[in-house]
N, CA, C and O atoms as a Tinker XYZ file with bonds, in Angstrom:
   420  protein
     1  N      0.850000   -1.170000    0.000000    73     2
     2  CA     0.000000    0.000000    0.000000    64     1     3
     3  C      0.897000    1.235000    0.000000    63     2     4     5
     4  O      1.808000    1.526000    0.775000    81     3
     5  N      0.360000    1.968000   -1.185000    73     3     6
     6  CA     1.011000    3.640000   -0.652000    64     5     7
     7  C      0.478000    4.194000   -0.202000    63     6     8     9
     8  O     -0.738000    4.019000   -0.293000    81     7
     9  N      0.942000    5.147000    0.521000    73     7    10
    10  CA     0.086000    6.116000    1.115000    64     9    11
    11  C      0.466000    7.340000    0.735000    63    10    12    13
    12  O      1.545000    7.619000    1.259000    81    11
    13  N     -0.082000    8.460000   -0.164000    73    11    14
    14  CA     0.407000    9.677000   -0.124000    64    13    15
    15  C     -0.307000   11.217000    0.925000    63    14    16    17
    16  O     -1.439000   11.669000    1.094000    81    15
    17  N      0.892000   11.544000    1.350000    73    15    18
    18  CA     0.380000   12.524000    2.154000    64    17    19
    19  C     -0.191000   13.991000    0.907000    63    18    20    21
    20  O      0.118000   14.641000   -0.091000    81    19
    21  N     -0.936000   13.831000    1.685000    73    19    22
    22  CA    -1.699000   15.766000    0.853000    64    21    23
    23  C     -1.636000   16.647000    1.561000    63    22    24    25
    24  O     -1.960000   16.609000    2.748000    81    23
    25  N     -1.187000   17.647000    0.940000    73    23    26
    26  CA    -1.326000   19.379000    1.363000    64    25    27
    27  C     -2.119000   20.170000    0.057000    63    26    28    29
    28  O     -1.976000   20.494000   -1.122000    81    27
    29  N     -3.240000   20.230000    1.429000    73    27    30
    30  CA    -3.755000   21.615000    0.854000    64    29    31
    31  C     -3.251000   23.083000    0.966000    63    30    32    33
    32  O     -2.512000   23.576000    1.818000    81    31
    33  N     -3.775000   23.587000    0.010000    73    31    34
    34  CA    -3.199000   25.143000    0.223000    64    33    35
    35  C     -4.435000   26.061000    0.027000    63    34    36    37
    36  O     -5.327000   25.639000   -0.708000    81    35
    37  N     -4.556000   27.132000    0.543000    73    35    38
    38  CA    -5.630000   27.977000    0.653000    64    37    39
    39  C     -4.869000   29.333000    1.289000    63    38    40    41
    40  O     -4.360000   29.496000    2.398000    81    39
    41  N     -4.983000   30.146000    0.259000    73    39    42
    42  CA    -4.188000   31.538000    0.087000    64    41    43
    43  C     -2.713000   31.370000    0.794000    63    42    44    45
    44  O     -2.279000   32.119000    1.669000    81    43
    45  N     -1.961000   30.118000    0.182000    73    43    46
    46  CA    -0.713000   30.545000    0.558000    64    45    47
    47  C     -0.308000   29.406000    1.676000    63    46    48    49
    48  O      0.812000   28.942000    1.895000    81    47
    49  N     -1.668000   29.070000    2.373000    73    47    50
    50  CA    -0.696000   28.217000    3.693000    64    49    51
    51  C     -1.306000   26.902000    3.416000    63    50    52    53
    52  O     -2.113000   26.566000    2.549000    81    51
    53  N     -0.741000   26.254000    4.338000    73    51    54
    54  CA    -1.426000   24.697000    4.345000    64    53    55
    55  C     -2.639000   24.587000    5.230000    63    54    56    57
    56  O     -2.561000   25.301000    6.229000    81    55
    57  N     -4.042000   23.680000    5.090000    73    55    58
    58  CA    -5.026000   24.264000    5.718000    64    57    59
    59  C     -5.979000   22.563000    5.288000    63    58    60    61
    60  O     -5.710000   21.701000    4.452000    81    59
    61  N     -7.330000   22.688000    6.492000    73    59    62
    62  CA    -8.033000   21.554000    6.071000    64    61    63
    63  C     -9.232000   22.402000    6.110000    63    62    64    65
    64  O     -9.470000   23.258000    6.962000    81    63
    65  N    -10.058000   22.041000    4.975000    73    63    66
    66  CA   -11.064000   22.544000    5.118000    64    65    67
    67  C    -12.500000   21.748000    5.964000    63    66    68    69
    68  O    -12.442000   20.520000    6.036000    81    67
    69  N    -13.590000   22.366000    6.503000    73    67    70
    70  CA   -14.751000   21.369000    7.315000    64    69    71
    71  C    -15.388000   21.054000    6.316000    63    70    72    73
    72  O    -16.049000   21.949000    5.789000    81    71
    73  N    -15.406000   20.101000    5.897000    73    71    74
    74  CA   -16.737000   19.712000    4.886000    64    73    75
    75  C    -16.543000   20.714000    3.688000    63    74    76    77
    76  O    -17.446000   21.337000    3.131000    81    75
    77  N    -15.516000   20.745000    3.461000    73    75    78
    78  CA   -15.496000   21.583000    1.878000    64    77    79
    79  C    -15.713000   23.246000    1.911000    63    78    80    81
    80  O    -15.457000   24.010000    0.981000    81    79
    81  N    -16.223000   23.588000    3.158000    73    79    82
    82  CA   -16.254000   25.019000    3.264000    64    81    83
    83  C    -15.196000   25.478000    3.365000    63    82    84    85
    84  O    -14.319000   25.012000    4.092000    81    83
    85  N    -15.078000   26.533000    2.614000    73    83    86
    86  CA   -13.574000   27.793000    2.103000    64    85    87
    87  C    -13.866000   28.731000    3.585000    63    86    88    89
    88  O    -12.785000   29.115000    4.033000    81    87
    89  N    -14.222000   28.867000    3.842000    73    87    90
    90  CA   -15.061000   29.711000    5.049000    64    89    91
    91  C    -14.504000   28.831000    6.639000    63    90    92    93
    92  O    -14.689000   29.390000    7.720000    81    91
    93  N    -13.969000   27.722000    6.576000    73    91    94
    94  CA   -14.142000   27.230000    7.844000    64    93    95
    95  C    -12.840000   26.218000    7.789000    63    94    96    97
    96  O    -12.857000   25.003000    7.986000    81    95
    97  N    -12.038000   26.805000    7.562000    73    95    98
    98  CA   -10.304000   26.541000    7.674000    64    97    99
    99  C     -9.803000   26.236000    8.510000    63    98   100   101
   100  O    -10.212000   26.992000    9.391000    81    99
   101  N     -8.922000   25.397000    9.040000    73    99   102
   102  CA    -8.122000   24.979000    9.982000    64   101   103
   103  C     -6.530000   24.786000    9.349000    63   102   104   105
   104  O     -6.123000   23.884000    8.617000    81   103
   105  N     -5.550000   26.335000   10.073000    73   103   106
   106  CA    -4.821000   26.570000    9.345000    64   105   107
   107  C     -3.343000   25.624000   10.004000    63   106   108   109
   108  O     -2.982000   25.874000   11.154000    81   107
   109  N     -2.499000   24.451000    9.079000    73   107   110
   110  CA    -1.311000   23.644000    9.598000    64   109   111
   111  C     -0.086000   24.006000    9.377000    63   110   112   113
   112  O      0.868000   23.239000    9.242000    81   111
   113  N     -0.058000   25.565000    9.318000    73   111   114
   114  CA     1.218000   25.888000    8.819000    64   113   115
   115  C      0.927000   26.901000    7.727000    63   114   116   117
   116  O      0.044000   26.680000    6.899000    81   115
   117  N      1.870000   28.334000    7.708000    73   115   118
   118  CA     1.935000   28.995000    6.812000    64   117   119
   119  C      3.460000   28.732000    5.900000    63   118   120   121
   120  O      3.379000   29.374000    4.853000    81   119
   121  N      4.386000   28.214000    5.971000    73   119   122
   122  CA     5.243000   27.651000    5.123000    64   121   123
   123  C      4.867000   26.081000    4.404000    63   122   124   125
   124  O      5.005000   24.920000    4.792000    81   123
   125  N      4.369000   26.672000    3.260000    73   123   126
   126  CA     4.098000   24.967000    2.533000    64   125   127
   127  C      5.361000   24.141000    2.309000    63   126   128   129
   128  O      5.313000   22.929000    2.520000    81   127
   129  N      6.826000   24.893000    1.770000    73   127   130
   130  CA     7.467000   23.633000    1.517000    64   129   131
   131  C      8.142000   23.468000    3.080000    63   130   132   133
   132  O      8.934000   22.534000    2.954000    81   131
   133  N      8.182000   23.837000    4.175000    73   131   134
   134  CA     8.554000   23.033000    4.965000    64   133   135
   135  C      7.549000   22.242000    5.686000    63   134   136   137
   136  O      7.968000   21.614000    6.658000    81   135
   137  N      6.510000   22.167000    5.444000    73   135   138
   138  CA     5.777000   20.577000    5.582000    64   137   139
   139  C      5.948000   19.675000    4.490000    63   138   140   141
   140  O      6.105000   18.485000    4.761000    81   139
   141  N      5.941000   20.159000    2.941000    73   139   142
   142  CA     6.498000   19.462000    2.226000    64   141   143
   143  C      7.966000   18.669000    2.952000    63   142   144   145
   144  O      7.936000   17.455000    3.153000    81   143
   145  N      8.612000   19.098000    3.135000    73   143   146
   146  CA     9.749000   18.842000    4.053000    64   145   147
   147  C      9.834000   17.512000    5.042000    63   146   148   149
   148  O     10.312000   16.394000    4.849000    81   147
   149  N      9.136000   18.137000    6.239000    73   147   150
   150  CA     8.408000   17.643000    7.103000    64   149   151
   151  C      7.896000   15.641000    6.367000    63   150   152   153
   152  O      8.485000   14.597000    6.646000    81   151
   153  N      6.950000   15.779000    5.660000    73   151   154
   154  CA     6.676000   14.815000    4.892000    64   153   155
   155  C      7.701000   14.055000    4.163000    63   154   156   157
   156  O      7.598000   12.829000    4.178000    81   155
   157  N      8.588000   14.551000    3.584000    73   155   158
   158  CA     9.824000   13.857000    3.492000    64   157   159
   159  C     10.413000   13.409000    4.118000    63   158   160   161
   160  O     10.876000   12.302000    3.843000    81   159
   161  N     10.638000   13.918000    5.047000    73   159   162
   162  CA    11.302000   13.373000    6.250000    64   161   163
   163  C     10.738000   12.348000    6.968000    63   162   164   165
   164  O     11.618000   11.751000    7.587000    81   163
   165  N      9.722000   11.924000    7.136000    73   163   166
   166  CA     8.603000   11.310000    7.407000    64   165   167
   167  C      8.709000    9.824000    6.414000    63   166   168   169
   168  O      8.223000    8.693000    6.423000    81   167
   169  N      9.441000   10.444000    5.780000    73   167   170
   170  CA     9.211000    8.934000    4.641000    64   169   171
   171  C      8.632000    9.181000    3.579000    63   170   172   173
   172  O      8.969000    8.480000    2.625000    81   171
   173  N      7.667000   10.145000    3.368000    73   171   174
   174  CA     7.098000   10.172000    1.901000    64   173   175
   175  C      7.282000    9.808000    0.252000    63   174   176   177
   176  O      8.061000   10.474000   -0.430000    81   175
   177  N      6.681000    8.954000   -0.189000    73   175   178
   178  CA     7.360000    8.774000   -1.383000    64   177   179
   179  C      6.928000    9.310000   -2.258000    63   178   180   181
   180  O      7.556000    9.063000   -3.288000    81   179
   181  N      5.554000   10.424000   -2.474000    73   179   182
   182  CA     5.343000   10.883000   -3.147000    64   181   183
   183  C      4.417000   12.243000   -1.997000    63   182   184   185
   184  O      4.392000   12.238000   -0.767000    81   183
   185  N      3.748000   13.287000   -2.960000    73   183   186
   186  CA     3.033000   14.073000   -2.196000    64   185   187
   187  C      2.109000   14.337000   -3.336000    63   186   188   189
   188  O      2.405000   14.053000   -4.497000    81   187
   189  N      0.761000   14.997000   -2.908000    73   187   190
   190  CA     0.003000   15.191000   -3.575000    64   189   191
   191  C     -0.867000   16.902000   -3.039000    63   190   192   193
   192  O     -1.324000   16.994000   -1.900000    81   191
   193  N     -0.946000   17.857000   -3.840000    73   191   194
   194  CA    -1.396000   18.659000   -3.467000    64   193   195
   195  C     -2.503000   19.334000   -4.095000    63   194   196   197
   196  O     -2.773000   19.016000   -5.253000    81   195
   197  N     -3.178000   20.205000   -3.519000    73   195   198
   198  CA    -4.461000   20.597000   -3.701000    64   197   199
   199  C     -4.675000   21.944000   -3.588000    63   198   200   201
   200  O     -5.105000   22.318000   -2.497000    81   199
   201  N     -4.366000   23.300000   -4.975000    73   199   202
   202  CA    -4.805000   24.241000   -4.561000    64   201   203
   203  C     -6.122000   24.630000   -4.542000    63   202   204   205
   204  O     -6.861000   24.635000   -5.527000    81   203
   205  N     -6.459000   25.000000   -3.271000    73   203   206
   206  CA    -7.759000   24.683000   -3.077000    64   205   207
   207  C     -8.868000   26.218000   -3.883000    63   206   208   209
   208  O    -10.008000   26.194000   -4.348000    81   207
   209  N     -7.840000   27.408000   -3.727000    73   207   210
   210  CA    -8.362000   28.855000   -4.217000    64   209   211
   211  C     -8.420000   28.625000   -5.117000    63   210   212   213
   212  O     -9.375000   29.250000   -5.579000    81   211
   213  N     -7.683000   27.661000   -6.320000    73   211   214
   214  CA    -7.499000   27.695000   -7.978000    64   213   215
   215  C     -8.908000   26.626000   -8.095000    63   214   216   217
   216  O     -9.573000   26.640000   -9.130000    81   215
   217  N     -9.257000   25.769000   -7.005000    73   215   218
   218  CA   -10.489000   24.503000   -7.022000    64   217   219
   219  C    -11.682000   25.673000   -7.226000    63   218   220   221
   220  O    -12.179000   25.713000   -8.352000    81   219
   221  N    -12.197000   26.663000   -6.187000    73   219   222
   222  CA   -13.354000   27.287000   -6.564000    64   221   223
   223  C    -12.705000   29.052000   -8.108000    63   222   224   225
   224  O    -13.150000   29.604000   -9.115000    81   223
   225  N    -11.876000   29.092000   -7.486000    73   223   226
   226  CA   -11.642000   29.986000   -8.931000    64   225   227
   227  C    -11.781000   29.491000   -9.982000    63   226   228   229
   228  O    -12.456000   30.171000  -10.754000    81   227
   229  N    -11.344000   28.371000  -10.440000    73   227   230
   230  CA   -11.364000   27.862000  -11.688000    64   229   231
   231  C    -10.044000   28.126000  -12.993000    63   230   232   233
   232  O     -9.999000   27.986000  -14.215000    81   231
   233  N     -8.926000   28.648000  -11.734000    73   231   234
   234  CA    -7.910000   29.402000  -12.229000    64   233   235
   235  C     -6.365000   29.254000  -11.116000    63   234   236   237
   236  O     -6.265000   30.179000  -10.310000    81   235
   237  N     -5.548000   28.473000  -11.079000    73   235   238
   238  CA    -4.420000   28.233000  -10.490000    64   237   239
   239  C     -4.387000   29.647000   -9.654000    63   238   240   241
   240  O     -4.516000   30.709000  -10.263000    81   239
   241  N     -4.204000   29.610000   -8.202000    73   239   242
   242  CA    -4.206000   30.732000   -6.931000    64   241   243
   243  C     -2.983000   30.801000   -6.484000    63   242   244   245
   244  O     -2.363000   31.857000   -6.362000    81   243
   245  N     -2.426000   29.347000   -6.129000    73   243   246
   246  CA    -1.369000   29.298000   -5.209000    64   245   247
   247  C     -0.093000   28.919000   -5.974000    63   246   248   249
   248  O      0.519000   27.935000   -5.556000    81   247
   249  N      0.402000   29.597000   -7.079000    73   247   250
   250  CA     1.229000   29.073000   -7.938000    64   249   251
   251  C      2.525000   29.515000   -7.172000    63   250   252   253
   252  O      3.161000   28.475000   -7.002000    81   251
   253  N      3.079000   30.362000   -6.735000    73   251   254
   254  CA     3.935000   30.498000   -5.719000    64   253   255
   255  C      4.385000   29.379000   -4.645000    63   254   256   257
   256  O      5.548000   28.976000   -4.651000    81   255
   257  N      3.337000   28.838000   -3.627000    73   255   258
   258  CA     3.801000   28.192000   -2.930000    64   257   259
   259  C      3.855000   26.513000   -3.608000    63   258   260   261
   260  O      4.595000   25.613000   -3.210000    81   259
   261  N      3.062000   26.449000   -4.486000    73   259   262
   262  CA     3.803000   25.132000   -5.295000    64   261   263
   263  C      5.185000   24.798000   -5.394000    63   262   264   265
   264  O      5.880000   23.846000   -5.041000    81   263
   265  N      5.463000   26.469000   -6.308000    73   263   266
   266  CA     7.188000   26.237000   -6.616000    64   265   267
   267  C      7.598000   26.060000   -5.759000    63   266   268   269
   268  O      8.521000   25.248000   -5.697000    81   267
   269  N      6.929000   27.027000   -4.108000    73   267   270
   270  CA     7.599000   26.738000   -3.200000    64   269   271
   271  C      8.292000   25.466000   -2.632000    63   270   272   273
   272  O      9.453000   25.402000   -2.228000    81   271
   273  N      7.253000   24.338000   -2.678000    73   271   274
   274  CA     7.323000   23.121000   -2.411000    64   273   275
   275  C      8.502000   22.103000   -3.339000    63   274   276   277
   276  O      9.500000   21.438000   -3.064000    81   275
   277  N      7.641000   22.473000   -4.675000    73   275   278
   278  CA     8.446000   21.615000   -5.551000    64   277   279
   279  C      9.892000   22.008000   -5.740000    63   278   280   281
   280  O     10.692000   21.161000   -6.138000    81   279
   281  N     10.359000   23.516000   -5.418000    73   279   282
   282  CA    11.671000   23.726000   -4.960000    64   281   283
   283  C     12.489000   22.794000   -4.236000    63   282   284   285
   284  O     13.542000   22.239000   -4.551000    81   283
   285  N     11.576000   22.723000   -2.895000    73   283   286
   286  CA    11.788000   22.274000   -1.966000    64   285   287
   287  C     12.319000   20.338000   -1.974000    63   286   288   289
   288  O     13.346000   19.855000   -1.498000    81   287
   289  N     11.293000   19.699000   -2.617000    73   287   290
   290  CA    11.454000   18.154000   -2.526000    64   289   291
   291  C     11.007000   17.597000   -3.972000    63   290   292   293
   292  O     10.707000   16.427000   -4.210000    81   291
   293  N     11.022000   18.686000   -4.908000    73   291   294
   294  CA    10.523000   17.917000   -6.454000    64   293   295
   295  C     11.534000   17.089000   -6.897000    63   294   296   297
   296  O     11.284000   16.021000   -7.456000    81   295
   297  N     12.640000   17.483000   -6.698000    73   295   298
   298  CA    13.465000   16.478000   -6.724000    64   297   299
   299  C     14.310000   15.020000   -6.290000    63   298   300   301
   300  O     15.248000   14.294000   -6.620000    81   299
   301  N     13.042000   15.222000   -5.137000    73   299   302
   302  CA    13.542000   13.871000   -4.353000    64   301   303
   303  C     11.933000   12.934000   -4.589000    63   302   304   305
   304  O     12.121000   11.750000   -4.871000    81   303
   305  N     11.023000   13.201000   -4.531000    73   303   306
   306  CA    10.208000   12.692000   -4.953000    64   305   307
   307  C      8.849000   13.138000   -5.650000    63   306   308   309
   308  O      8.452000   14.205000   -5.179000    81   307
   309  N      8.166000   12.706000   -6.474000    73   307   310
   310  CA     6.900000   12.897000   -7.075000    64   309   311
   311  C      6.024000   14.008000   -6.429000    63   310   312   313
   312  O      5.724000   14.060000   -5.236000    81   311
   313  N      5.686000   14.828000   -7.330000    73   311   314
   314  CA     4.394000   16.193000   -6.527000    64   313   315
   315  C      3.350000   15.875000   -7.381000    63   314   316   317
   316  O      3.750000   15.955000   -8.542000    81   315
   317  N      2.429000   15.617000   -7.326000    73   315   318
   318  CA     1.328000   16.014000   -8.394000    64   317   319
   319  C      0.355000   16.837000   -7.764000    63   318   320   321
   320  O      0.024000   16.717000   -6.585000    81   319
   321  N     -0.115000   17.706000   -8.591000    73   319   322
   322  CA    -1.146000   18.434000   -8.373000    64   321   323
   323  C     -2.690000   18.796000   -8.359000    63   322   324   325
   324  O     -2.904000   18.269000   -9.451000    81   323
   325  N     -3.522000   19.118000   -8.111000    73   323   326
   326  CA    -4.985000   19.240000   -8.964000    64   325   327
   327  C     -5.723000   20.619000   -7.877000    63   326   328   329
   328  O     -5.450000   20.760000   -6.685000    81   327
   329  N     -6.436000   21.279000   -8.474000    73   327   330
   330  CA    -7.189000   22.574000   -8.387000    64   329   331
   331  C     -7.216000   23.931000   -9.443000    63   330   332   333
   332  O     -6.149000   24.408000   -9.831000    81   331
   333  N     -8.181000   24.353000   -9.756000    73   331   334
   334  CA    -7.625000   25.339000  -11.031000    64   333   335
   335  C     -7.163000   24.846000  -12.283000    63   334   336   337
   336  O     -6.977000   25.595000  -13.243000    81   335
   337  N     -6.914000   23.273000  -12.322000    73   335   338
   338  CA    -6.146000   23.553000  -13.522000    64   337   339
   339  C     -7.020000   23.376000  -14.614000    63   338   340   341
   340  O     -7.841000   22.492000  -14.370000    81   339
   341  N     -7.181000   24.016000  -16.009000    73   339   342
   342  CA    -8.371000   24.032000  -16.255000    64   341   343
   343  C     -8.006000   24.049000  -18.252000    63   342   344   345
   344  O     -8.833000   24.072000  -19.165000    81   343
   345  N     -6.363000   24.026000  -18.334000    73   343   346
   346  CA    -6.207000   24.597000  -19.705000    64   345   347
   347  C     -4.502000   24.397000  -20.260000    63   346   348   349
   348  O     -3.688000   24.776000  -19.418000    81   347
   349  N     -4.081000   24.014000  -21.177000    73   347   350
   350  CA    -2.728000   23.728000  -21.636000    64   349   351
   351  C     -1.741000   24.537000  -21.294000    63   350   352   353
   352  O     -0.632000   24.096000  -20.995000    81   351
   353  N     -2.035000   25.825000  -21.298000    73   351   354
   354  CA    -1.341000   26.554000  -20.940000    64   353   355
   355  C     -0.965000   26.526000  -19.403000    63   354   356   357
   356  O      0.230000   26.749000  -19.213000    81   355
   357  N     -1.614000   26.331000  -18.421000    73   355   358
   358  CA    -1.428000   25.799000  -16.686000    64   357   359
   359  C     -0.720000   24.862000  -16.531000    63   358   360   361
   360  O      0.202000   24.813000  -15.717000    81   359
   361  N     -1.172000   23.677000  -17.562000    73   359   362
   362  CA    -0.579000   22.608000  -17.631000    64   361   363
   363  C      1.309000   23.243000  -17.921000    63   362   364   365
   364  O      2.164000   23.281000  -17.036000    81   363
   365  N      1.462000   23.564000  -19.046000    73   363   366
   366  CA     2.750000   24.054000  -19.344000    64   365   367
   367  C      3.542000   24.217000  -18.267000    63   366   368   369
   368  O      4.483000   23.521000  -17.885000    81   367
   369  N      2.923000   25.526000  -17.659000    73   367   370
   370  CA     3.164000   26.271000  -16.492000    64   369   371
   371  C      4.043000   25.633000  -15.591000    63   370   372   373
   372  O      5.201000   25.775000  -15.198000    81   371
   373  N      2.801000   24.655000  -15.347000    73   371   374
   374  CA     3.508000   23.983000  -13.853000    64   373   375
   375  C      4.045000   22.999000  -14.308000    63   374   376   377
   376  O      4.483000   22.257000  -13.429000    81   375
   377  N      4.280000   22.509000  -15.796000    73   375   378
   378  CA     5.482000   21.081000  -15.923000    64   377   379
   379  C      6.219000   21.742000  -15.665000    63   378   380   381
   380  O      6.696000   21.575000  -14.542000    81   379
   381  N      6.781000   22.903000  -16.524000    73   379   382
   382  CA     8.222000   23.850000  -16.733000    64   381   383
   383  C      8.369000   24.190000  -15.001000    63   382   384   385
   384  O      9.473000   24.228000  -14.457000    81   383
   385  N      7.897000   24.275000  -14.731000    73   383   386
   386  CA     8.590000   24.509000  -13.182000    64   385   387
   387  C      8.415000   23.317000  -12.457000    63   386   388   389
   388  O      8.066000   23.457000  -11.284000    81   387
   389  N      8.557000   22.319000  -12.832000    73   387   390
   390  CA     8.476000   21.200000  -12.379000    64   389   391
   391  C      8.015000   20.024000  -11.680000    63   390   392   393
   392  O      8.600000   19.152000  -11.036000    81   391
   393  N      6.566000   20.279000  -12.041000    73   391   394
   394  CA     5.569000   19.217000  -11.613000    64   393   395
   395  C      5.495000   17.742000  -12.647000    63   394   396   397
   396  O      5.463000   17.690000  -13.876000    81   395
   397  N      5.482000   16.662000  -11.685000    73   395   398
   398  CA     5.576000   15.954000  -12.482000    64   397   399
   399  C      4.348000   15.276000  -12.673000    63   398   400   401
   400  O      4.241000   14.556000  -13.665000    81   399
   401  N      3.531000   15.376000  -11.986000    73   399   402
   402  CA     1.633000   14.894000  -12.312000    64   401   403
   403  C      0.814000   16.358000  -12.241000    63   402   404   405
   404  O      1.119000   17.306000  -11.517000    81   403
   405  N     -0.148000   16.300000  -13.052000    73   403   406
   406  CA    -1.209000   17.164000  -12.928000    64   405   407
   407  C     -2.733000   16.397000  -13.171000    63   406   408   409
   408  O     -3.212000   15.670000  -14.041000    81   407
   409  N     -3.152000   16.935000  -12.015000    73   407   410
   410  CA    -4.347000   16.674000  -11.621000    64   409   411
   411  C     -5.736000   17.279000  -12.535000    63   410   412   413
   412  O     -5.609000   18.503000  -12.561000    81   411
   413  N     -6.842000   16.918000  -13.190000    73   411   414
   414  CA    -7.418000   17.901000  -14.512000    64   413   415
   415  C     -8.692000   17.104000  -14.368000    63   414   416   417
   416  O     -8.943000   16.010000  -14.873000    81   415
   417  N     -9.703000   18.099000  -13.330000    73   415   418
   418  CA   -10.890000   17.741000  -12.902000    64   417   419
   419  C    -12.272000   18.728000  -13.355000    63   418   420
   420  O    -13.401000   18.422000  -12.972000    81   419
Protein backbone atom coordinates (compact mmCIF):
# COMPACT_ATOMS: atom_id res chain seq x y z
CA UNK A 1 0.00 0.00 0.00
CA UNK A 2 1.01 3.64 -0.65
CA UNK A 3 0.09 6.12 1.12
CA UNK A 4 0.41 9.68 -0.12
CA UNK A 5 0.38 12.52 2.15
CA UNK A 6 -1.70 15.77 0.85
CA UNK A 7 -1.33 19.38 1.36
CA UNK A 8 -3.76 21.62 0.85
CA UNK A 9 -3.20 25.14 0.22
CA UNK A 10 -5.63 27.98 0.65
CA UNK A 11 -4.19 31.54 0.09
CA UNK A 12 -0.71 30.55 0.56
CA UNK A 13 -0.70 28.22 3.69
CA UNK A 14 -1.43 24.70 4.34
CA UNK A 15 -5.03 24.26 5.72
CA UNK A 16 -8.03 21.55 6.07
CA UNK A 17 -11.06 22.54 5.12
CA UNK A 18 -14.75 21.37 7.31
CA UNK A 19 -16.74 19.71 4.89
CA UNK A 20 -15.50 21.58 1.88
CA UNK A 21 -16.25 25.02 3.26
CA UNK A 22 -13.57 27.79 2.10
CA UNK A 23 -15.06 29.71 5.05
CA UNK A 24 -14.14 27.23 7.84
CA UNK A 25 -10.30 26.54 7.67
CA UNK A 26 -8.12 24.98 9.98
CA UNK A 27 -4.82 26.57 9.35
CA UNK A 28 -1.31 23.64 9.60
CA UNK A 29 1.22 25.89 8.82
CA UNK A 30 1.93 29.00 6.81
CA UNK A 31 5.24 27.65 5.12
CA UNK A 32 4.10 24.97 2.53
CA UNK A 33 7.47 23.63 1.52
CA UNK A 34 8.55 23.03 4.96
CA UNK A 35 5.78 20.58 5.58
CA UNK A 36 6.50 19.46 2.23
CA UNK A 37 9.75 18.84 4.05
CA UNK A 38 8.41 17.64 7.10
CA UNK A 39 6.68 14.81 4.89
CA UNK A 40 9.82 13.86 3.49
CA UNK A 41 11.30 13.37 6.25
CA UNK A 42 8.60 11.31 7.41
CA UNK A 43 9.21 8.93 4.64
CA UNK A 44 7.10 10.17 1.90
CA UNK A 45 7.36 8.77 -1.38
CA UNK A 46 5.34 10.88 -3.15
CA UNK A 47 3.03 14.07 -2.20
CA UNK A 48 0.00 15.19 -3.57
CA UNK A 49 -1.40 18.66 -3.47
CA UNK A 50 -4.46 20.60 -3.70
CA UNK A 51 -4.80 24.24 -4.56
CA UNK A 52 -7.76 24.68 -3.08
CA UNK A 53 -8.36 28.86 -4.22
CA UNK A 54 -7.50 27.69 -7.98
CA UNK A 55 -10.49 24.50 -7.02
CA UNK A 56 -13.35 27.29 -6.56
CA UNK A 57 -11.64 29.99 -8.93
CA UNK A 58 -11.36 27.86 -11.69
CA UNK A 59 -7.91 29.40 -12.23
CA UNK A 60 -4.42 28.23 -10.49
CA UNK A 61 -4.21 30.73 -6.93
CA UNK A 62 -1.37 29.30 -5.21
CA UNK A 63 1.23 29.07 -7.94
CA UNK A 64 3.93 30.50 -5.72
CA UNK A 65 3.80 28.19 -2.93
CA UNK A 66 3.80 25.13 -5.29
CA UNK A 67 7.19 26.24 -6.62
CA UNK A 68 7.60 26.74 -3.20
CA UNK A 69 7.32 23.12 -2.41
CA UNK A 70 8.45 21.61 -5.55
CA UNK A 71 11.67 23.73 -4.96
CA UNK A 72 11.79 22.27 -1.97
CA UNK A 73 11.45 18.15 -2.53
CA UNK A 74 10.52 17.92 -6.45
CA UNK A 75 13.47 16.48 -6.72
CA UNK A 76 13.54 13.87 -4.35
CA UNK A 77 10.21 12.69 -4.95
CA UNK A 78 6.90 12.90 -7.07
CA UNK A 79 4.39 16.19 -6.53
CA UNK A 80 1.33 16.01 -8.39
CA UNK A 81 -1.15 18.43 -8.37
CA UNK A 82 -4.98 19.24 -8.96
CA UNK A 83 -7.19 22.57 -8.39
CA UNK A 84 -7.63 25.34 -11.03
CA UNK A 85 -6.15 23.55 -13.52
CA UNK A 86 -8.37 24.03 -16.25
CA UNK A 87 -6.21 24.60 -19.70
CA UNK A 88 -2.73 23.73 -21.64
CA UNK A 89 -1.34 26.55 -20.94
CA UNK A 90 -1.43 25.80 -16.69
CA UNK A 91 -0.58 22.61 -17.63
CA UNK A 92 2.75 24.05 -19.34
CA UNK A 93 3.16 26.27 -16.49
CA UNK A 94 3.51 23.98 -13.85
CA UNK A 95 5.48 21.08 -15.92
CA UNK A 96 8.22 23.85 -16.73
CA UNK A 97 8.59 24.51 -13.18
CA UNK A 98 8.48 21.20 -12.38
CA UNK A 99 5.57 19.22 -11.61
CA UNK A 100 5.58 15.95 -12.48
CA UNK A 101 1.63 14.89 -12.31
CA UNK A 102 -1.21 17.16 -12.93
CA UNK A 103 -4.35 16.67 -11.62
CA UNK A 104 -7.42 17.90 -14.51
CA UNK A 105 -10.89 17.74 -12.90
Amino acid sequence: MLLIPAIDLKDGRCVRLKQGDMEQATVFGDDPAAIAREWLAKGARRLHLVDLNGAFAGKPQNFSAVRSILKAVGDDIPVQLGGGIRDLDTIEKYIDGGLRYVIIG
